[in-house]
C-alpha positions, 0 to 999 in steps of 0.5 A: 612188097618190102624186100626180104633182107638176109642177115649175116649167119655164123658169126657177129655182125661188124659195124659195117655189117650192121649198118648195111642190112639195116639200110637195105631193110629200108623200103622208102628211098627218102628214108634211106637217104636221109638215114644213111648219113648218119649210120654211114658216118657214125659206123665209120667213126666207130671202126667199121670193121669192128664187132657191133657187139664192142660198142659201148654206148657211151662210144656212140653218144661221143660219136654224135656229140663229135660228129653233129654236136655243132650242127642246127637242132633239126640236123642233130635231131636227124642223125640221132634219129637214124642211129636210134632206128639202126641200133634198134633194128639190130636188137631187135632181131638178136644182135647184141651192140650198143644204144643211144644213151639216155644223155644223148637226148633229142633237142626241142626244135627253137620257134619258127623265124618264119616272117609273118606277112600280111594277108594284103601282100599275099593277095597282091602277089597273087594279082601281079600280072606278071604271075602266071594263072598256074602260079597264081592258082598254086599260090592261092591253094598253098594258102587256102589249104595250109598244105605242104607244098609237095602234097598240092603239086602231087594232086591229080584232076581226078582227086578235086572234088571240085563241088566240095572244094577238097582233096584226099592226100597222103598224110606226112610219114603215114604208113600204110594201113593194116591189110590183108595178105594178098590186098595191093598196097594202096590203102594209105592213110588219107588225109583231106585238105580244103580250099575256098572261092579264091582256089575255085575260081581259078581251077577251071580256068587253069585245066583249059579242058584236061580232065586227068593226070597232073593238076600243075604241069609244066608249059612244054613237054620234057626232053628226050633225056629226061626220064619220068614216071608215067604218073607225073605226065599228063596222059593226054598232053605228054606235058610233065608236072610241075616240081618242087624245085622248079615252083620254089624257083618261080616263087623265089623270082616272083618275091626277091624283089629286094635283091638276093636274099628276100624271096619267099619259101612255099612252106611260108604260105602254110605259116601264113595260112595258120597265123592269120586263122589264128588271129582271126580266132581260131582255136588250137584245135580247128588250127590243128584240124587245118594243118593236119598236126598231132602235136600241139607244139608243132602247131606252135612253131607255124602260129607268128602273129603279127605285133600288130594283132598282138597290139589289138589284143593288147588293147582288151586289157585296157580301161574298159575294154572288155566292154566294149 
């Protein structure tokens, strides 16, 4: 249940004031901390101890232009989305201040630089036998997929529908469903992702008779000073589930074979998965059924065809060569 937050009454909020009620209203620590950066380091460049209400708009645009207006588009993006979503709350529930004014406007994400390998050298690094089974199924199910990388590590045995060869996971900032007073909060928007043979064949393999908890765990059990929640431990080994930072470290290992520098991300097996559907022919619909987008444009970001993909479309415009 969301906390109740109680705001201050018998007088204006400060700047201050106004930034910590709105942080505290926050249910998601991941939104609290991504959010708080901004909201802190913008009240503190306003005055804190100011009323909210002598802020004028203006004063919040110059402050985000000093503060971010050198910073990469997704930062910016970022921070001015935590000041919109602070400011609003306040308004909302009757405290006069500022908005965000109209000509601080949120920037169009540039294209993604994500290099767009081949299909072989994916293949290659999964048959490497220096990759463990485990990394070889998670690899090979990133790219089946096209799912987050935190989506596949939060999977569960009990969530495979091994036969269908699909999973429900939690789709990317949904919010959970409308319910019912007195219903648990449970009922997330869902979300399922797909995998083929290569996946298939390598689950079983990689459970060696666990039937629950964690899909990707660690090889041994977490140390006495290290805390976790009892759905990230394997109920039957004690074994933990793998992380993100640490399946990023593997892969990083696997692929900096050129020296620092050159290894892989786990996001680049969903760009890779996107790009070669889409140089296979499929259409921005199917792509955007794959990846789970709602937005056309973001789907764009992911599709980098290979120059030479696009040398053999090229090749239709040729003499003839539509009829071929």
């Amino acid at each position: 249940m969301p906390s109740v937050v109680q705001l201050p009454t018998g007088k204006a909020l400060t700047v201050r004031a106004a930034a910590d009620v709105f942080l505290d209203s926050l249910g998601s620590p991941n939104t609290v901390r991504a959010y708080g950066i901004g909201v802190g380091k913008t009240a503190e460049r306003l005055g804190e101890a100011r009323p909210l209400s002598s802020v004028a708009d203006d004063e919040i645009g110059e402050a985000l232009e000093l503060l971010w207006g050198a910073a990469a588009v997704n930062t910016w993006n970022s921070r001015r989305a935590g000041v919109l979503s602070w400011l609003g709350w306040c308004r909302d529930r009757g405290y006069e201040g500022p908005m965000v004014p109209a000509w601080v406007k949120r920037l169009a994400v540039p294209d993604s630089e994500t290099p767009a390998r081949s299909k072989m050298t994916v293949d290659r690094l999964i048959a490497r036998r220096d990759v463990h089974l485990r990394e070889k199924t998670f690899y090979r199910m990133l790219y089946e997929t096209a799912a987050r990388a935190e989506k596949i590590l939060g999977l569960n045995i009990e969530d495979l529908d091994l036969a269908g060869r699909r999973a429900p996971v939690k789709a990317k900032g949904a919010r959970a469903k409308t319910r019912r007073r007195g219903q648990a909060r449970e009922d997330f928007v869902l979300e399922t992702v797909y995998w083929d043979a290569g996946t298939a064949r390598l689950l079983p393999r990689l459970f060696r008779g666990r039937t629950r908890g964690p899909v990707f765990v660690t090889h041994r059990r977490p140390g006495p000073g290290k805390v976790l929640s009892a759905q990230d431990v394997c109920p039957d080994t004690g074994i933990a589930r793998l992380s993100y930072g640490q399946a990023r470290a593997l892969l990083y290992e696997h692929t900096a074979v050129r020296g620092p520098g050159t290894g892989w991300d786990l996001h680049e097996y969903r760009h890779l998965a996107l790009t070669h559907l889409g140089e296979q022919g499929a259409s921005l619909l199917m792509l955007m059924a794959k990846s789970r987008h709602k937005k056309p444009e973001n789907v764009r970001r992911y599709f980098k065809p290979s120059p030479e993909a696009i040398a053999e479309l090229s090749s239709l415009l040729a003499p003839g060569g539509g009829m071929r």
